[in-house]
C-alpha positions in Angstrom: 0.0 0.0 0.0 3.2 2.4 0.9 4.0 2.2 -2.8 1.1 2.8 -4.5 0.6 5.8 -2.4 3.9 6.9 -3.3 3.3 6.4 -6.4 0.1 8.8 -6.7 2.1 11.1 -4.9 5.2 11.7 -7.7 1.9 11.7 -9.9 0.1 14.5 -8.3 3.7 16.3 -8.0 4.8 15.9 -12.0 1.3 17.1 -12.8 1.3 19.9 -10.0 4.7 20.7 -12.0 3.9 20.7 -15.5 0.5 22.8 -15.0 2.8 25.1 -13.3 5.1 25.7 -16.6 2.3 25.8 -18.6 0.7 28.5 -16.4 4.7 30.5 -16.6 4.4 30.1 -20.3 0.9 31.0 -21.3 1.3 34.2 -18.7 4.5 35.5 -19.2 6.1 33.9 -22.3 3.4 33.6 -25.1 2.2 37.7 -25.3 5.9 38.4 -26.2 6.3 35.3 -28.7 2.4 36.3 -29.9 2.9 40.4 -30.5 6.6 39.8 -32.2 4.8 37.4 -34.6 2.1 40.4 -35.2 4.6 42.9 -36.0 6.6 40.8 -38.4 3.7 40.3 -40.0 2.8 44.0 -40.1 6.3 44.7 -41.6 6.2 42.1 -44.1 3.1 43.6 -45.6 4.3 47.8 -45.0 4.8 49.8 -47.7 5.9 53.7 -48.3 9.0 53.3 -45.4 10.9 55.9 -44.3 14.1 54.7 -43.1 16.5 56.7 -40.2 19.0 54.9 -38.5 18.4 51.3 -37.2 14.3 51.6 -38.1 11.9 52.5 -40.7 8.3 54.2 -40.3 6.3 52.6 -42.9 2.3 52.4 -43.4 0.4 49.1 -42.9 -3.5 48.4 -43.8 -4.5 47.0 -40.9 -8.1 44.6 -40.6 -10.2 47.7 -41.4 -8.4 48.3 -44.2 -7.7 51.3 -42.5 -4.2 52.8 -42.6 -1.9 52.3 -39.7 2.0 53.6 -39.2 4.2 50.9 -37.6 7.9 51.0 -37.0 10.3 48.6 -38.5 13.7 47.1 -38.3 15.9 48.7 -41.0 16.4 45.6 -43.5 18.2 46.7 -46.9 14.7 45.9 -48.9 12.5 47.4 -46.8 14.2 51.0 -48.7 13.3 50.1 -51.6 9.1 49.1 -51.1 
C-alpha cells in the first residue's frame, strides 16, 4: 500500500509541475512570442518606409483596411518598397 501511495504522490507532483510551466508560459512567455509574430507580419506587408537609422516608419493596412504607421527594423529591402 506504501507504494502505491507513493506512487500517486510523484503523480500528483509531476502534474502539479507541469500545470505550473504551462501557467509560466501561457502568462508570461506567449504575449511576447504572440505580439513579435504580429509585428513581423505588419512589416512584411508595409509599404511607403521611411528609413533613419536602425528603423523605418512605414504604413500598414490593418483589418479595417484602415491605414496604420508601424515601425520597422531597418532591413536593406525594406528602402526600396
Amino acid at each position: 500500500m506504501k507504494e502505491a501511495t507513493g506512487e500517486l504522490n510523484m503523480t500528483v507532483v509531476t502534474v502539479v509541475a507541469i500545470a505550473a510551466v504551462a501557467a509560466f508560459f501561457y502568462a508570461f512567455v506567449w504575449p511576447s512570442i504572440k505580439v513579435n509574430i504580429l509585428n513581423s507580419t505588419k512589416c512584411s506587408n508595409a509599404y511607403n518606409c521611411k528609413c533613419t537609422g536602425k528603423t523605418c516608419k512605414c504604413t500598414y493596412l490593418d483589418d479595417t483596411q484602415k491605414e496604420t504607421e508601424v515601425t520597422c527594423p531597418n532591413n536593406a529591402d525594406m528602402e526600396n518598397k
